[in-house]
N, C-alpha and C positions, 0 to 999 in steps of 0.2 A: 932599636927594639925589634927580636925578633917575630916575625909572622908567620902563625900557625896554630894549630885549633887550642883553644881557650877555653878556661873552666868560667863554667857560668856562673855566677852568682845570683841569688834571688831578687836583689834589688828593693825598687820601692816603687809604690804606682803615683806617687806623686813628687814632684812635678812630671805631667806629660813635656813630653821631648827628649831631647838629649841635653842632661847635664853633668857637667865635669865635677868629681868626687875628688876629695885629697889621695884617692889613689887609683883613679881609673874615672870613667861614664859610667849613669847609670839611663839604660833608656826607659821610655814608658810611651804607651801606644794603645789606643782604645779601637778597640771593637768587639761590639757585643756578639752579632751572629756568626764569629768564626769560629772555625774548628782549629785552626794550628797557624801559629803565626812564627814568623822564622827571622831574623835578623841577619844583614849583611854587611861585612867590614871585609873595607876593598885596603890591599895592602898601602897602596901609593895613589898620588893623583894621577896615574899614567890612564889612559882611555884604557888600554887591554890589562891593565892591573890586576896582578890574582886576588882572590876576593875569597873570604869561609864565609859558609852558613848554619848560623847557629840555631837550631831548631829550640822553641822557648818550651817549657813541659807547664801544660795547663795546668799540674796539681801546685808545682810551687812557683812558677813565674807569673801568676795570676793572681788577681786579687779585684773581684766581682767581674766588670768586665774592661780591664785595665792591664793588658799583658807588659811584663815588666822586666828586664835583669839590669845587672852590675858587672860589668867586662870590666879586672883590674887592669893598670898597665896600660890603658886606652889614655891618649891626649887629645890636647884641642887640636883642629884640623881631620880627625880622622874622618873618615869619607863613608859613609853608609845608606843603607836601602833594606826596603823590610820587602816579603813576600806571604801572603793572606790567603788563607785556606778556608774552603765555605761552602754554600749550595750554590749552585749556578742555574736559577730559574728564573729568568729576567720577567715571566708573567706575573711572577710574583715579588720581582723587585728585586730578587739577590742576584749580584754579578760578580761574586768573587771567584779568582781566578790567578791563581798562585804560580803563573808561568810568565804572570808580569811582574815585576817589580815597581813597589808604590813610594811615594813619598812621605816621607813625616808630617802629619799634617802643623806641629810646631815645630817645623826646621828654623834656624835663625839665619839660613844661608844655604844656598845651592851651588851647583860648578856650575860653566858655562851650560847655556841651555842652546848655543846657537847650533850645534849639529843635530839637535834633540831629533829623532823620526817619530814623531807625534804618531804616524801611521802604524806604527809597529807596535803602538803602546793600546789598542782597541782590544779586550777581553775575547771580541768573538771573530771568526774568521772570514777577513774581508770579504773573499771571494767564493765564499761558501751561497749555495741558495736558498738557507735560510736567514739568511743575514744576521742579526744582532743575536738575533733565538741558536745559533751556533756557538762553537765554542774552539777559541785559538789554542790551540799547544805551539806557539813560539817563543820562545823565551825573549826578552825582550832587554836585557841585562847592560846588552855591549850598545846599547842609543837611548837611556835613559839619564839625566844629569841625576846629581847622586848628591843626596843632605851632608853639610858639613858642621860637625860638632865646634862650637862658637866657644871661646873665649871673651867672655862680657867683659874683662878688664879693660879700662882704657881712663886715662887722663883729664877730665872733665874740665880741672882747672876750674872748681867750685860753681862750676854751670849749674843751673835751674832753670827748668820752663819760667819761660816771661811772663805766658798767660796775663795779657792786657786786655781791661774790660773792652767791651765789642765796641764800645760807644766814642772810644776814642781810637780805633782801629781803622785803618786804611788796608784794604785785601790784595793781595797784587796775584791774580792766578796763572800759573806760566807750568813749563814742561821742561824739567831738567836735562835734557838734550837739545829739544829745541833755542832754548836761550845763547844755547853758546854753538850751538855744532857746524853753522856756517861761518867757511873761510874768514869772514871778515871780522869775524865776533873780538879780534883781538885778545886771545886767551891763548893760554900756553897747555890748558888742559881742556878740547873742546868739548863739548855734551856732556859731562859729566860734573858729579857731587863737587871734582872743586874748579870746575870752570864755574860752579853756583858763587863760589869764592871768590874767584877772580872779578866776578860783577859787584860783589858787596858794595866800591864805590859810588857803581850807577844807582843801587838801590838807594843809599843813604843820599845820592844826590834827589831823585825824585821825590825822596820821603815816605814813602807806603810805610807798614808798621809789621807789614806778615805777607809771608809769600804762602800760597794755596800750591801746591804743589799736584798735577796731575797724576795718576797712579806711580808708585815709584816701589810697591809689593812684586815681589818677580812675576813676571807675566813672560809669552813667547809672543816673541814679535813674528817669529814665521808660521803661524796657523793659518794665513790666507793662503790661497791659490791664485787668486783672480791677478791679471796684468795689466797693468797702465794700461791704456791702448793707444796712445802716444809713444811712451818711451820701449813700450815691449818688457817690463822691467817688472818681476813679479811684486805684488803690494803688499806693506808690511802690517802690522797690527801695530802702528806708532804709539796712540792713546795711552793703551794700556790695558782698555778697562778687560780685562780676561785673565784674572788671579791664579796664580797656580802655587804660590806658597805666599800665605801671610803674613806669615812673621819676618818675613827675608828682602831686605833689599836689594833693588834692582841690580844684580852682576853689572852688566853693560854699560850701568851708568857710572861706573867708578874705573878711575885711570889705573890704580892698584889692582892689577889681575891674579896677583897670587891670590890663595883659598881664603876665605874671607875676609880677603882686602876692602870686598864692599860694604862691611860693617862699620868695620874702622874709619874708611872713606864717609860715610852717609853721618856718624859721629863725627869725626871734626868737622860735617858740611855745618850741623845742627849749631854746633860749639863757637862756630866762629860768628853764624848769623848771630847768634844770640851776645856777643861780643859788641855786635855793633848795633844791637838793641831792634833785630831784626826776626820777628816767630814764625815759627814751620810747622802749617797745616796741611797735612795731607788728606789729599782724597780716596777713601777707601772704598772698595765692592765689597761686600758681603752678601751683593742680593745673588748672584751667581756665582760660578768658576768656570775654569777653563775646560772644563770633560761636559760641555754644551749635553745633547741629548741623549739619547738611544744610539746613534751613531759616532757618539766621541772614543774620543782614549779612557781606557782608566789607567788613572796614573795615582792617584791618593784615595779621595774621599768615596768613588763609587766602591772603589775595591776591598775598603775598610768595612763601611755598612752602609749602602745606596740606598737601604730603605730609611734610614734615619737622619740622613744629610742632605734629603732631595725630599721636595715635594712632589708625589709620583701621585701618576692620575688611579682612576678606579680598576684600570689595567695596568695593576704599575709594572710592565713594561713602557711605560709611557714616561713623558718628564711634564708637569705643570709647567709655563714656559711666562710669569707675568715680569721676566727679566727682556724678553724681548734676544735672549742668546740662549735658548735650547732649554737650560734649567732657572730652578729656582731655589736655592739654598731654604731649608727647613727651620728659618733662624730662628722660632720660638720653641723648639724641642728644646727642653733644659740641655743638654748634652753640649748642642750647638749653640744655645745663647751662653752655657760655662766657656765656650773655644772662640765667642767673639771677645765677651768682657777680657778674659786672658789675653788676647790679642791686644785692646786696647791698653790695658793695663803695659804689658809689655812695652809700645811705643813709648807711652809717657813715662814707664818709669826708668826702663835700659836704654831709650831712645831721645828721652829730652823733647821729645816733639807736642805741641801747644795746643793743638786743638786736629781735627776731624769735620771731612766733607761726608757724607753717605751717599752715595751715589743710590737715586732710586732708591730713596730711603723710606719709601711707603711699605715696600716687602720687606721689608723690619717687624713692621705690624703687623701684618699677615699670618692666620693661625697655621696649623699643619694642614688644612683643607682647603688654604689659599683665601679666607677670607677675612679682608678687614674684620679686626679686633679695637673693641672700644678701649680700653684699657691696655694694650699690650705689654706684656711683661718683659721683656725685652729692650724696649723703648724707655719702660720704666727706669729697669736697670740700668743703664746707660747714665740717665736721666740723677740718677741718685747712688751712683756708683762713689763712693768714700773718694779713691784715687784720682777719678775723672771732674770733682768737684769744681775747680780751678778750670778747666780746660775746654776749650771751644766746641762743640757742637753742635753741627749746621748739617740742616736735611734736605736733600732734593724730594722736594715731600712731592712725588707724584712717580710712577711705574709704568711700566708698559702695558699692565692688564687695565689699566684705564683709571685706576686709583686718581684723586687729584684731591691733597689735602694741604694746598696751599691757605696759611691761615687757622686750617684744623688739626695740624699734626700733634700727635698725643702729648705729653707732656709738655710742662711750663715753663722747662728751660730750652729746648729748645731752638734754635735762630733756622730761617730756612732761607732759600733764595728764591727772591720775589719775582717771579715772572711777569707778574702783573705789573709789577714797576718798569717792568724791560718794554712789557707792548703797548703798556700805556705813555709811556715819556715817547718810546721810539712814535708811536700816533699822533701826538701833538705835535714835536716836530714835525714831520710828515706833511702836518698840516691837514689833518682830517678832523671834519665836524665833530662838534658835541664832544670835546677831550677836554674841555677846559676845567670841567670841574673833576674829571680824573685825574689831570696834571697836580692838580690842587692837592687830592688825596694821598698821590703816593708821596709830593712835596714834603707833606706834613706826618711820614710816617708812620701811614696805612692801618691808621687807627679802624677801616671798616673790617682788620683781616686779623689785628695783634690784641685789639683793646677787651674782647668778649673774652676772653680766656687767663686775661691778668698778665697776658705777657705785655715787652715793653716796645715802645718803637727801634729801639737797636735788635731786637728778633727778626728783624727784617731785615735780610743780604739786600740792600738793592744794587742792583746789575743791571747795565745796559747788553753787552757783549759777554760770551764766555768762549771758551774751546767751542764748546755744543754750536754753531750758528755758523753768521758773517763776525767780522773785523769790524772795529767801528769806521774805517776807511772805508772797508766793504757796503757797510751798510749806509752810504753816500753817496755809492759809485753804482750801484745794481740794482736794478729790476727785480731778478732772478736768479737764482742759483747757476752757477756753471761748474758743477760736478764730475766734468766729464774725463776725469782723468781717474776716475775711483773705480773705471771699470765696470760701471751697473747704468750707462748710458743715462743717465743723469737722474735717473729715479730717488735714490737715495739723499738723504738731508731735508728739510723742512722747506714747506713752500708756503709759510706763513711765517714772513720776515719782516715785515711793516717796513719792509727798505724802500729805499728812492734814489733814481741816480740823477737828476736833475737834467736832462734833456740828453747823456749818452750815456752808453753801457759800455763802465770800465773807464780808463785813462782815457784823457780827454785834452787836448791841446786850446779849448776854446777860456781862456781865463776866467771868463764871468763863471761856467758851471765851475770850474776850480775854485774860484773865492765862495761863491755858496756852498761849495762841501766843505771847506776850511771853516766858513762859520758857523755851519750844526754841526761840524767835530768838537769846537770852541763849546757849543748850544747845551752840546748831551753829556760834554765834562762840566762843564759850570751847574748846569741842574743836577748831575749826582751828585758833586761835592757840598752844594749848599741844601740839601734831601735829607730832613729826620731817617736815621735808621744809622746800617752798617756797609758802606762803599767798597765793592766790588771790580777791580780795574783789570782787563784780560791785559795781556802781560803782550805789548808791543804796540797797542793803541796811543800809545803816551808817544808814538813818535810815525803815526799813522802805517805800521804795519800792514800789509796785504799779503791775504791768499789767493787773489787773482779772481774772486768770486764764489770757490769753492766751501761753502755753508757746512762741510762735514768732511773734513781734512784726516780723520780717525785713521787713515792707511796712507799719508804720505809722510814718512821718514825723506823729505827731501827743501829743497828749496820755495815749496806752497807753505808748508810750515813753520821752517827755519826763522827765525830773527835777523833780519836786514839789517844791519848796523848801519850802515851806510844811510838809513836813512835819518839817524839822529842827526847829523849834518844836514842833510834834505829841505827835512822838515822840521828844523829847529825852532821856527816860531811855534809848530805848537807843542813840541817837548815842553819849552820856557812855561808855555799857557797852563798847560798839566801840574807841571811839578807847582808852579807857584797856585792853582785852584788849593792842591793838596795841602797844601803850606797855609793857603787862608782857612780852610776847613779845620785844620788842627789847631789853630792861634785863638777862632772863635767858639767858645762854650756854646755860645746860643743855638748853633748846627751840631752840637753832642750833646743835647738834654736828654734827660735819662725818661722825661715822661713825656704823654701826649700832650697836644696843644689845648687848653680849654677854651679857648675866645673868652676867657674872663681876664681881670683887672687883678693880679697880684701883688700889687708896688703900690697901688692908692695914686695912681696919676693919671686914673680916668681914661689910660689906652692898655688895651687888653693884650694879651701875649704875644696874639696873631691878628693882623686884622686882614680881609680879601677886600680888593678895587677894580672895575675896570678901570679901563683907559681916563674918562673923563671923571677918576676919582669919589665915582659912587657905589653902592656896596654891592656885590658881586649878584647880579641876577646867575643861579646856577643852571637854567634853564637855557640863558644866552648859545648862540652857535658860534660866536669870531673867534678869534685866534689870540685875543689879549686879556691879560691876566695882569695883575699887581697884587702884591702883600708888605703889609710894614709887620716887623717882629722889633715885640720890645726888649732890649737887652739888659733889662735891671736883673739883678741876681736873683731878684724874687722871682720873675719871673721866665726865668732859663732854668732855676733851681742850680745854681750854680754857687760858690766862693766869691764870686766878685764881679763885677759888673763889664757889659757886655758893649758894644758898640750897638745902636739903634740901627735898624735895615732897612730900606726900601727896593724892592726889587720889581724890574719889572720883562714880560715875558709878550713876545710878538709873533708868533709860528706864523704868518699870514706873511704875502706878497708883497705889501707897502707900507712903505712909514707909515707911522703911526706918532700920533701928539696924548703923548701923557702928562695927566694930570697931576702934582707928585704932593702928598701929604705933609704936613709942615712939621717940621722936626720939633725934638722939648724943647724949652726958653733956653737959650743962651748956648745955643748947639745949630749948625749947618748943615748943610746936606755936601756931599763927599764924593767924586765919583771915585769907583773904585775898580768895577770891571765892565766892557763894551763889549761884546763879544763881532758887535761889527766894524770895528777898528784895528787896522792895522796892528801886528807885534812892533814897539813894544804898549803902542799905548791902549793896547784890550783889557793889557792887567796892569795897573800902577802898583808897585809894590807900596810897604807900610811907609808912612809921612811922604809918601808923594804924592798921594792920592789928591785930587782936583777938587777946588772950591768950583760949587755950583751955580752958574754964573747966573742964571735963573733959578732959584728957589721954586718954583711955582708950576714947572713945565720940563717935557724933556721930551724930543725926537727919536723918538724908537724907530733905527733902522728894520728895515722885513727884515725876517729870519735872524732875529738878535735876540739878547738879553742884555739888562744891566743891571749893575749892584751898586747903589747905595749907600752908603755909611753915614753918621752923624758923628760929627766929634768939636768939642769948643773950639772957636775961633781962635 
């Protein structure tokens, strides 16, 4: 196909993007306060590619504020870039500036972004002395990655979202480069969508149900400056969370490097999980982007209209900042909440993908003036979106401007992730006073945070570990944070860990502290898995993963982050421990009931749903300070609300120093008591799999090692 200047056609202003016509593209591209918007089609994917610029004529290429044509003769693959004409009065908000080249804000794919000069891409002139209030005349053309027109075609092989109710979901959250990208990962595609494949076996060996997938929207991994101070080795932006095009999967992560290889790649990753009955939630930003504040790049959305994609102060030369990175996305402008739902929409319907994390999902809520909204429309929408119906979404209900609506997040479908379950479990273990009757609450599905608003105990992620923190290894082995490879002399990450390392900091040769961190790894898996709600597992804990201490890994692309393979051999006792909890927690209905617990009698057998014990098997003073807890749960179907009938529980819980002698309640007539898990017993006999489980050779009594738990069962002789 020859290249050379092209008649333009008028086009259509909807769909925004770029979509392929039976005989050409047609683009569409929004912005209200410009004066001339100009389209750019590069010949070839070569870096110095000759490129036209088609200037769009406001009388017919517009249609309200929706600039639009139809290039015939244009295919998939073509490579293009817009340039945006405006006021440029940053006092007042507008920063357009037509000598950058901007991105499609609904690109469905990018070129490589790794040469990107981010620096080059700044509206105003670095080294000017008025700083931002200046203005760059450099073109910025030949160091910009450049939108690539997608062909949606692809082979589904009659795939559909799985979209499994939360109740019977197991979370696995992991980073598609990290999983695979270390030497030893045994994969022939490392870091990438199908080295996510290459693991399918481990997944279906361990059991989880849905992998949470950490940003995987293209983002620039090179926007830091700062260096190891260690290795000297400049740090990268691993995470993610710093969006620069929505709609587009991550280039880098896909072994297919031709021009939107990583669509097609991130498609059959989705295709095959879902093959082996395995769902892909992603974790999305929408609270900010990558053009941080007054001193960013404009690369897309300032250059389009910066007054209606940003929450800007009373000076808007300024950026509201309750993302804690520079800006704040305006997500309740209609404008911008039509360019999220369209985004979601997108994944789940071109993309097959199952549900949504929100990162900082309070600034969702957030009016155009930055303040919690009771109602948010936005959230709403989300919330009662036709499409999204079926599909997971889960809020990091809490922001950097100090928002915390754990429990209160707007809308009733909703599910969020329970912190409170994190620092409350991580407490009791711990062994700190007065948690017994917190233990108790999150146990039973955090009915003081789900129950006032009609949502249900699966609304509740509980999580012990995520990306955000320590490792659950970590959090056994550490005092404190040891950061100190992030470059910010150890300031940065959280210094409210509820961790403990048991007499050293870090690896430890002395056995006894290694067998007590072994058995609150055993402690803090066996209390998630047997925990009303929706189980959240970071993704290398199942085989005691470490980052060396480091509580906020967000810039190490290296071996802090990487997945150890090596240590599934290691630590294979408690790989075994994990995967088989996961394996009892989906066998028993009684730990997926869909409602709260009522301490009432459902079955007519005189023992209510739930009942609390201490040690010496009388009813729970909640006042009490020790460290021991017990609960029987009945498992008749009436009262699980389940299809069929359940095994009876006795469980009991010891965070304290010394044995303990409990008292064990007597099972219904014609039923025994069953061990089934020890968590201070040697692998294999911590966890007896199904029909091995142990007659209890005392009915009446049971030795609770320190720092143990045990589980129960009742089943006919």
């Amino acid at each position: 196909m020859a290249f050379g200047h092209r008649s333009v056609e008028i086009g259509k202003a909807l769909p925004l993007g770029a979509e392929l016509t039976e005989t050409g593209v047609n683009f569409s591209i929004f912005s209200r306060n410009a004066t001339a918007v100009t389209l750019i089609l590069f010949e070839s994917d070569s870096p110095d590619s000759a490129y036209e610029e088609i200037s769009l004529d406001k009388r017919k290429n517009k249609t309200g504020d929706i600039w639009h044509c139809h290039i015939r003769g244009l295919e998939a693959l073509t490579q293009y870039l817009y340039r945006v004409d405006g006021p440029y009065i940053p006092e007042k908000g507008f920063r357009f500036n037509a000598n950058k080249t901007l991105l499609d804000p609904y690109a469905k794919a990018l070129t490589d972004l790794s040469s990107w000069d981010m620096a080059a891409s700044v509206a105003y002139n670095a080294d000017g002395v008025s700083n931002d209030l200046s203005f760059s005349y450099t073109d910025d053309i030949r160091t910009k990655p450049r939108c690539i027109v997608v062909d949606n075609t692809f082979d589904w092989q009659g795939d559909i979202p799985l979209n499994y109710p939360l109740r019977f979901s197991v979370l696995y959250e992991t980073h598609v480069r990290g999983l695979t990208a270390h030497p030893n990962s045994g994969v022939k595609h490392p870091g990438t969508y199908r080295g996510v494949i290459e693991k399918i076996p481990f997944f279906k060996e361990l059991g989880i149900t849905s992998l949470e997938f950490l940003p995987i929207q293209e983002f620039y991994e090179g926007e830091l400056s700062r260096k190891n101070p260690r290795t000297g080795k400049t740090l990268v932006n691993y995470w993610g969370y710093s969006t620069v095009a929505f709609f587009a999967p991550k280039g880098s992560y896909a072994w297919d490097k031709s021009p939107g290889g990583q669509v097609r790649e991130f498609k059959e990753m989705v295709r095959e999980l879902h093959k082996a009955g395995i769902e892909v939630i992603l974790d999305i930003v929408f609270n900010h982007t990558a053009e941080g504040n007054e001193w960013g790049p404009s690369y897309s959305f300032r250059g389009l209209d910066n007054t209606l994609y940003y929450m800007l102060d009373a000076n808007k030369r300024y950026y509201k900042n309750y993302s804690g990175c520079g800006n704040t996305v305006n997500c309740n402008h209609p404008v911008v909440r039509t360019f999220i739902i369209s985004c979601l929409q997108y994944w789940v319907t071109e993309m097959h993908v199952d549900g949504f994390r929100f990162d900082l999902g309070s600034i969702l809520g957030r009016d155009q003036n930055g303040q919690l909204m009771e109602n948010p429309p936005l959230l709403e929408r989300i919330a009662e979106e036709p499409v999204l119906s079926s599909t997971k979404i889960i809020a990091e209900a809490w922001d950097a401007g100090g928002a915390y609506q754990v429990g209160w997040f707007p809308g009733g479908r909703w599910a969020e992730w329970n912190d409170r379950y994190r620092d409350e479990v991580r407490r009791y273990w711990r062994g700190d006073p007065h948690h017994v009757r917190h233990l108790a609450t999150r146990l039973s599905g955090s009915s003081d945070l789900y129950l006032r608003d009609g949502r249900k105990p699966f609304h509740s992620i509980n999580f012990l570990t995520s990306h955000d923190g320590f490792t659950l290894r970590d959090l056994v082995s550490y005092n404190g944070k040891h950061n100190d490879e992030n470059g910010e002399e150890n300031r940065d990450g959280g210094d409210n860990n509820s961790s403990y390392n048991y007499g050293a900091e870090g690896p430890s040769r002395d056995l006894n502290i290694e067998n007590i961190r072994e058995r609150q790894l055993k402690n803090f898996v066996a209390t998630l898995m047997i925990s009303i709600g929706t189980p959240m597992l970071l993704g290398g804990d199942e085989f005691a993963r470490t980052q060396g201490g480091n509580n906020n890994a967000y810039c190490q692309d290296n071996e802090i982050s990487w997945y150890d393979w090596t240590l599934m051999e290691k630590n294979s006792s408690i790989f075994r421990f994990v995967k088989e909890m996961i394996a009892f927690r989906l066998r028993h209905h009684g730990f997926m009931r869909p409602e709260f617990y009522t301490g009432r009698d459902g079955n007519y057998n005189a023992i209510p749903d739930i009942s609390w014990f201490d040690e010496k098997g009388v009813e729970l003073d909640w006042e009490k300070t020790d460290p021991c807890l017990a609960l029987r749960m009945d498992g008749s179907r009436a009262d699980i609300l389940a299809d069929r009938d359940d095994n009876d529980f006795f469980i009991m819980f010891n965070s304290g120093a010394k044995q303990v002698k409990f008292k064990v309640c007597e099972p219904m007539a014609g039923k025994k008591w069953y061990l089934a898990v020890d968590t201070s017993l040697p692998s294999p006999d911590d966890f007896l799999i199904p029909g091995q489980e142990r007659l209890l050779p005392d009915q009446d009594e049971y030795f609770l090692q320190s720092r143990s738990m045990v589980i129960l069962l009742s089943k006919v002789m």
